[in-house]
Backbone as ProteinMPNN parsed JSONL, in Angstrom:
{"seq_chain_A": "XXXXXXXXXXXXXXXXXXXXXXXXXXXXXXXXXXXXXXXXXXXXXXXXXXXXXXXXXXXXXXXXXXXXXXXXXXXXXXXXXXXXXXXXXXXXXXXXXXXXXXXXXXXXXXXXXX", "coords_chain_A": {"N_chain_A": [[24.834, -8.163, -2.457], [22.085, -10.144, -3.635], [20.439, -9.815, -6.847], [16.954, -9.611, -6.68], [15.427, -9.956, -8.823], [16.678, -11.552, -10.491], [16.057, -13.917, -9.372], [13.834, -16.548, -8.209], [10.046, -17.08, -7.74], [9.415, -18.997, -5.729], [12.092, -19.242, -4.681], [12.7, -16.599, -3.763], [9.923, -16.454, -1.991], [11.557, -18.547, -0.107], [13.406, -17.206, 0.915], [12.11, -14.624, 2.191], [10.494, -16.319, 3.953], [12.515, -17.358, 5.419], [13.557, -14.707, 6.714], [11.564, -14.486, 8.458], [11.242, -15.426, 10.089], [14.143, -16.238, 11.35], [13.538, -13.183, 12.567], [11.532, -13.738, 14.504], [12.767, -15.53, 16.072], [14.776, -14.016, 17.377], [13.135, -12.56, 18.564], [12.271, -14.416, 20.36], [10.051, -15.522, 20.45], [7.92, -18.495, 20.166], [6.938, -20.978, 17.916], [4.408, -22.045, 18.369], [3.67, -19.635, 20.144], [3.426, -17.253, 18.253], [1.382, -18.102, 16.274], [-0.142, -18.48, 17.643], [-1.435, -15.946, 18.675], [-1.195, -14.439, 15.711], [-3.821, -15.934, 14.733], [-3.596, -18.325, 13.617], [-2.756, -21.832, 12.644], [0.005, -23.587, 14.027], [1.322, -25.468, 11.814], [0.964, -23.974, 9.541], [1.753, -21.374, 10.108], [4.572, -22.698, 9.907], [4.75, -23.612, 7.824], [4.902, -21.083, 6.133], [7.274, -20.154, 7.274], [9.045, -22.301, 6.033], [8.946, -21.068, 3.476], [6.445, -21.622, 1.725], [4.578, -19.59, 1.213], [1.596, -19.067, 1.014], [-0.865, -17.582, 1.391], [-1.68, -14.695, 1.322], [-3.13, -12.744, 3.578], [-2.247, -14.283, 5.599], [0.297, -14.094, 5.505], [0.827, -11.217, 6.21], [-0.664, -10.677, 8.87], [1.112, -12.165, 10.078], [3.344, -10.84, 10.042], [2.256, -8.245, 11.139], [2.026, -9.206, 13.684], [5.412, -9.761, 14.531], [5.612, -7.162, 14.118], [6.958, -6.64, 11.982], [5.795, -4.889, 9.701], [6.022, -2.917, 8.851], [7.607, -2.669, 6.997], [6.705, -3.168, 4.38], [5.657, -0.3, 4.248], [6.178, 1.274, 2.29], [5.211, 0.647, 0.248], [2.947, 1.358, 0.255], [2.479, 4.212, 0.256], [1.723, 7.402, -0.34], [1.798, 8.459, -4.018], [4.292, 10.885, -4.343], [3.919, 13.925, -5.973], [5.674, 15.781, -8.631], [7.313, 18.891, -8.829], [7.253, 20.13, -11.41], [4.63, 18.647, -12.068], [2.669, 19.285, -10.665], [2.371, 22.507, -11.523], [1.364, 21.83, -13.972], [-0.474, 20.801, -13.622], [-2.495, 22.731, -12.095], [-2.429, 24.92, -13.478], [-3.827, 23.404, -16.189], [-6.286, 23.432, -14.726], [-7.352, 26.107, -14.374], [-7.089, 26.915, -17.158], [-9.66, 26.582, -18.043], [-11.254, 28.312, -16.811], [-13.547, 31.074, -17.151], [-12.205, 34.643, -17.474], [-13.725, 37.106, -17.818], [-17.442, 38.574, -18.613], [-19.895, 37.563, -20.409], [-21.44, 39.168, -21.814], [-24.433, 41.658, -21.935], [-27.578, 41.079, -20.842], [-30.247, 40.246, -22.188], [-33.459, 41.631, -22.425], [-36.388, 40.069, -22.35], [-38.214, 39.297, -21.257], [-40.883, 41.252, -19.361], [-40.181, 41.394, -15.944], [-41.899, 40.281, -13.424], [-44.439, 41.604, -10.837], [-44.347, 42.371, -7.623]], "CA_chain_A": [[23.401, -8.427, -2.387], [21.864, -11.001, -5.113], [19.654, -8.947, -7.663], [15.501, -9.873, -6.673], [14.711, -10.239, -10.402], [17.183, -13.047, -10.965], [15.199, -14.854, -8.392], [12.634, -17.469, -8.588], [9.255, -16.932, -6.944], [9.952, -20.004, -4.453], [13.601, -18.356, -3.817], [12.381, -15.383, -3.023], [9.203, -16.962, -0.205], [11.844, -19.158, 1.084], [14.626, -15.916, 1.85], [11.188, -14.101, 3.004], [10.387, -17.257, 5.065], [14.184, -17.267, 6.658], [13.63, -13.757, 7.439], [10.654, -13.677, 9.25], [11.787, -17.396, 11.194], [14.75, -15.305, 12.157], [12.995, -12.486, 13.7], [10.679, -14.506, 15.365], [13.435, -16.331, 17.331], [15.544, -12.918, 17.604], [12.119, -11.986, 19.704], [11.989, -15.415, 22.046], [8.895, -16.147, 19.967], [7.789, -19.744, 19.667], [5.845, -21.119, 16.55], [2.987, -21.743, 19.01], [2.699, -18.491, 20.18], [3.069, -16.88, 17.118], [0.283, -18.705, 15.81], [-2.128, -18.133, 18.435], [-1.502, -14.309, 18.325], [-1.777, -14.452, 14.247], [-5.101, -16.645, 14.588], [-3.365, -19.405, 12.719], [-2.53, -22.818, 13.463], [1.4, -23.366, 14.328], [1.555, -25.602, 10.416], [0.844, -22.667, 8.689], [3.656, -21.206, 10.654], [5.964, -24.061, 10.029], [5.164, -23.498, 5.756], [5.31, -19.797, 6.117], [8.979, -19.951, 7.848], [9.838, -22.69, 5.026], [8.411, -20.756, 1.839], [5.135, -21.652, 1.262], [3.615, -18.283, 1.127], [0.193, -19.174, 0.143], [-2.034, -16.671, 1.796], [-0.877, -12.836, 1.65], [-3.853, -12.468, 4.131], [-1.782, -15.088, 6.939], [1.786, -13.396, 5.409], [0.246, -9.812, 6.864], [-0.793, -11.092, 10.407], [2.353, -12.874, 11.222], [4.213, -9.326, 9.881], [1.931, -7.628, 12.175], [2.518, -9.862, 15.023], [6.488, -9.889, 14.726], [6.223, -5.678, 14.178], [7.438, -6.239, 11.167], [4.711, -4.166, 8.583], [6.713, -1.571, 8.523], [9.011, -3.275, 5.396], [5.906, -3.043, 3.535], [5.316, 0.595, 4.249], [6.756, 1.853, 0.728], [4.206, 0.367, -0.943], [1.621, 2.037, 0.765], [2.481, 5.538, 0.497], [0.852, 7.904, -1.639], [3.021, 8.913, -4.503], [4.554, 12.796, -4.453], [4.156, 14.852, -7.204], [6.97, 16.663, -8.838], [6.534, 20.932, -8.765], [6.043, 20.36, -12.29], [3.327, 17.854, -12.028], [1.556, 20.417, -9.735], [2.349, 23.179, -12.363], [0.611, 21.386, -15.223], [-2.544, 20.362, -13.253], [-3.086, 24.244, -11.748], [-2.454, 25.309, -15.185], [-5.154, 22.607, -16.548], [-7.679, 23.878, -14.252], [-7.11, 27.584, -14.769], [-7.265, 27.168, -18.42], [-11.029, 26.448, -18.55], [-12.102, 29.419, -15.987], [-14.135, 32.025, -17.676], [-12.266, 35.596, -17.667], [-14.534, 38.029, -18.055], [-18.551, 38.123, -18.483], [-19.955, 37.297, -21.489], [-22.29, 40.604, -22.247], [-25.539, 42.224, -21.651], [-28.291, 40.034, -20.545], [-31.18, 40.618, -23.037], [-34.304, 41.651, -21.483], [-37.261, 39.992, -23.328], [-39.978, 39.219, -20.749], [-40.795, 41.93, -18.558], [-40.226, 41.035, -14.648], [-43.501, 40.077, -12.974], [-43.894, 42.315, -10.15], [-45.005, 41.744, -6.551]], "C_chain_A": [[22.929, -8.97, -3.735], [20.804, -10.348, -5.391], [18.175, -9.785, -7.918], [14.982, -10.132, -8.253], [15.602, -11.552, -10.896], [16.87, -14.258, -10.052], [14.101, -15.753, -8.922], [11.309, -17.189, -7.987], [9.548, -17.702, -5.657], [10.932, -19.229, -3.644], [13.099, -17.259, -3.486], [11.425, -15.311, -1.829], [10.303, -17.829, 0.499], [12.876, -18.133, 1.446], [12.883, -15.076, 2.62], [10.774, -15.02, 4.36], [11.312, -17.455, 6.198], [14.262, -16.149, 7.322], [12.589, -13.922, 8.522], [10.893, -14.831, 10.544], [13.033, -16.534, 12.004], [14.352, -14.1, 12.949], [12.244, -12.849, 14.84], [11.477, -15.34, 17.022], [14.083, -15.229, 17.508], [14.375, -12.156, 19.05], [12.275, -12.853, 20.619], [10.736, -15.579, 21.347], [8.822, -17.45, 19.6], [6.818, -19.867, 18.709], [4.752, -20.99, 17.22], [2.403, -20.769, 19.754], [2.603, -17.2, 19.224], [1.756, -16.669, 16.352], [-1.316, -18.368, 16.543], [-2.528, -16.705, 18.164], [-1.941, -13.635, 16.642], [-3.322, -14.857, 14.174], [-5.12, -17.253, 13.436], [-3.349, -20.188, 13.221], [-0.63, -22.537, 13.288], [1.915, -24.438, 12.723], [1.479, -24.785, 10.039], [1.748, -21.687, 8.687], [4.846, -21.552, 9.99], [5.922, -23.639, 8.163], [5.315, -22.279, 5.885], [6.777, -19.595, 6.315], [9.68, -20.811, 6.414], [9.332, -22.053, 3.401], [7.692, -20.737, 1.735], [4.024, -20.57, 1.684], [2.513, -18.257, 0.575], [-1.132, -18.213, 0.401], [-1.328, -15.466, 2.082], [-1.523, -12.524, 2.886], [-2.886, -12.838, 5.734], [0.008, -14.026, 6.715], [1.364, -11.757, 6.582], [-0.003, -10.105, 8.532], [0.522, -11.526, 10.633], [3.762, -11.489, 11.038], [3.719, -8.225, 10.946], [2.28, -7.77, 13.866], [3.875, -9.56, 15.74], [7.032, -8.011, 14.121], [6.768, -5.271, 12.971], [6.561, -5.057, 9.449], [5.498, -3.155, 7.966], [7.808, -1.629, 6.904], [8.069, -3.382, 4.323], [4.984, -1.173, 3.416], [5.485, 1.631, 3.106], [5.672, 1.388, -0.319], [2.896, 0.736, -0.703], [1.521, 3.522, 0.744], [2.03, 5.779, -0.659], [1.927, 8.607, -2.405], [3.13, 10.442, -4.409], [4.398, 13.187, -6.11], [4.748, 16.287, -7.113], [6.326, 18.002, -9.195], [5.917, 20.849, -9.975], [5.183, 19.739, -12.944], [2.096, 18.701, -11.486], [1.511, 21.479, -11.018], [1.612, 22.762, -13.748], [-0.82, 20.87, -14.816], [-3.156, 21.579, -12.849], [-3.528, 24.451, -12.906], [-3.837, 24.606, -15.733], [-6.515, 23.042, -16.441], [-7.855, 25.269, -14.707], [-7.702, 27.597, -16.792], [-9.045, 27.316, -18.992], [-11.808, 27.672, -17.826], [-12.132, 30.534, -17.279], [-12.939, 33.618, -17.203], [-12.833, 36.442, -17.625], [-16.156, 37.654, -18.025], [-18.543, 38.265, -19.916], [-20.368, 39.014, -22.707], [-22.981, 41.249, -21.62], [-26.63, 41.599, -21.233], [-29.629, 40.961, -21.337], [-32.585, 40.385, -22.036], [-35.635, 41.229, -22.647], [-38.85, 39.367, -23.006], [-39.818, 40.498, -19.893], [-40.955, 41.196, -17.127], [-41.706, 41.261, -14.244], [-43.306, 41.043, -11.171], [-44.994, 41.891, -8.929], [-45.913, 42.134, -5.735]], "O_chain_A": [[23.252, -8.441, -4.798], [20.032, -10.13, -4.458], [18.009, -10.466, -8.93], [13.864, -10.613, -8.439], [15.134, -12.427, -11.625], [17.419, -15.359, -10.089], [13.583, -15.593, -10.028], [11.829, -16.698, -6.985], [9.888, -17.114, -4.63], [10.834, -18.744, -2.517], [13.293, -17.158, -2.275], [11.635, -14.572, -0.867], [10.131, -17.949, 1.712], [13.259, -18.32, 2.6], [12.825, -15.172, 3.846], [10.734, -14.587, 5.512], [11.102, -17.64, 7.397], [14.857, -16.153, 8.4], [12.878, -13.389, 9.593], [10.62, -14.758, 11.742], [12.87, -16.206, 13.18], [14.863, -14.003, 14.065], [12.328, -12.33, 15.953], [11.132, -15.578, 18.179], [14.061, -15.402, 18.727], [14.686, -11.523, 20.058], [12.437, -12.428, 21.763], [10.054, -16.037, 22.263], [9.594, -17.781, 18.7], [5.92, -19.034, 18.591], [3.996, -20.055, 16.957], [1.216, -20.718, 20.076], [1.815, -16.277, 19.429], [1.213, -15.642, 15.947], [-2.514, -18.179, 16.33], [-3.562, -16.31, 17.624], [-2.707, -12.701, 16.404], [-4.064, -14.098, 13.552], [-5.922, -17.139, 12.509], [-3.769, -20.088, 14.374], [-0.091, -21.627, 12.659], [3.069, -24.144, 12.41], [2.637, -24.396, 10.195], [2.38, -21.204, 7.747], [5.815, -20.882, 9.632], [6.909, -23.436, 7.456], [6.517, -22.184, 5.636], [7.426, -18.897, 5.536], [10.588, -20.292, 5.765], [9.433, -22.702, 2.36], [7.403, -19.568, 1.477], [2.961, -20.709, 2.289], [2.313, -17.481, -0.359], [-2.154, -18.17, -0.284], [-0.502, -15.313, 2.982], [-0.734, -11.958, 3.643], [-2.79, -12.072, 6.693], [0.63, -13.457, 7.612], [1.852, -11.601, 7.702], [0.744, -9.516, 9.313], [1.025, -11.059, 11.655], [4.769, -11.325, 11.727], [4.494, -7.462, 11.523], [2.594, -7.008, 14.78], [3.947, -9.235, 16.925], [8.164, -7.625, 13.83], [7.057, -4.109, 12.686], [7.117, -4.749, 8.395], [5.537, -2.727, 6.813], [8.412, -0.849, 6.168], [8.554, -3.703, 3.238], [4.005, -0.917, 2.715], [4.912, 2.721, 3.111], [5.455, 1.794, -1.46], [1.911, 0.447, -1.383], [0.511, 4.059, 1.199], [1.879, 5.065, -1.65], [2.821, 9.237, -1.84], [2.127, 11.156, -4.401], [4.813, 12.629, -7.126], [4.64, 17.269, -6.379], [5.214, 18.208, -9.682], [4.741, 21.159, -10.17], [4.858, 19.993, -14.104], [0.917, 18.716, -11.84], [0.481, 21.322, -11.672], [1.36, 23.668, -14.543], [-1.854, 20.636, -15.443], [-4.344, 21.692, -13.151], [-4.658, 24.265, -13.357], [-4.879, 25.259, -15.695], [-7.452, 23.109, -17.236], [-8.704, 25.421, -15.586], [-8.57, 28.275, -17.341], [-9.5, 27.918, -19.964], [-12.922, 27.989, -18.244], [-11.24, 30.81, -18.081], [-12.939, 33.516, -15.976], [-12.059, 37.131, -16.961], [-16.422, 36.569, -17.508], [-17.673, 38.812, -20.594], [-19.89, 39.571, -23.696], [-22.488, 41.657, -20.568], [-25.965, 41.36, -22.241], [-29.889, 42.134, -21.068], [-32.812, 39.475, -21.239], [-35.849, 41.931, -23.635], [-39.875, 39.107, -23.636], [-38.663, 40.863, -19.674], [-41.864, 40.368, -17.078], [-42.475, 42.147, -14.617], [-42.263, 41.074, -10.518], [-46.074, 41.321, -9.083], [-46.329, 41.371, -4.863]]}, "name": "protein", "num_of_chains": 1, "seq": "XXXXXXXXXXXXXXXXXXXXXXXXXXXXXXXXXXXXXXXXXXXXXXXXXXXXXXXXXXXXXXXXXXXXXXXXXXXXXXXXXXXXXXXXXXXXXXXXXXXXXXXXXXXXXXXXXX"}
């Protein structure tokens, strides 16, 4: 497997473009109904399959369309935090809670009475 960072931007939309052109026909999907179902035209298609990834907005619909979203689901999750990430933010909070009461409460009006 060739290492994504020794890639080019281009090289990397046109292997994204070959993938998603291959699923598409792996379904029996034609460009033109692709397109209609995206609420693209079937060019936009045709540069998407060869590289020209110019709209993330049109990349997302035609991933939705062909089921594929799911290969973008890692970048959507919310990150975990490690026990002792949790252990240092309890801790955090805890540290500022009061203990005890302070004193006596000084009495220096008399209560008004009813």
């Amino acid at each position: 497997m060739e290492d994504i960072y020794s890639l080019s931007d281009a090289q990397i939309q046109k292997k994204i473009g070959e993938k998603l052109k291959a699923a598409r026909l792996k379904q029996n999907i034609t460009q033109d109904s692709l397109a209609a179902s995206s609420s693209m035209s079937r060019s936009s298609v045709q540069k998407i399959e060869a590289g020209e990834i110019k709209s993330f907005d049109a990349f997302l619909r035609i991933l939705r369309t062909l089921g594929m979203l799911d290969e973008l689901s890692h970048l959507c999750e919310e990150e975990q935090m490690s026990p002792s990430e949790y252990f240092e933010i309890v801790n955090s909070v805890k540290k500022g809670r009061r203990k005890r009461a302070a004193g006596v409460i000084k009495k220096g009006k008399e209560e008004a009475e009813w």
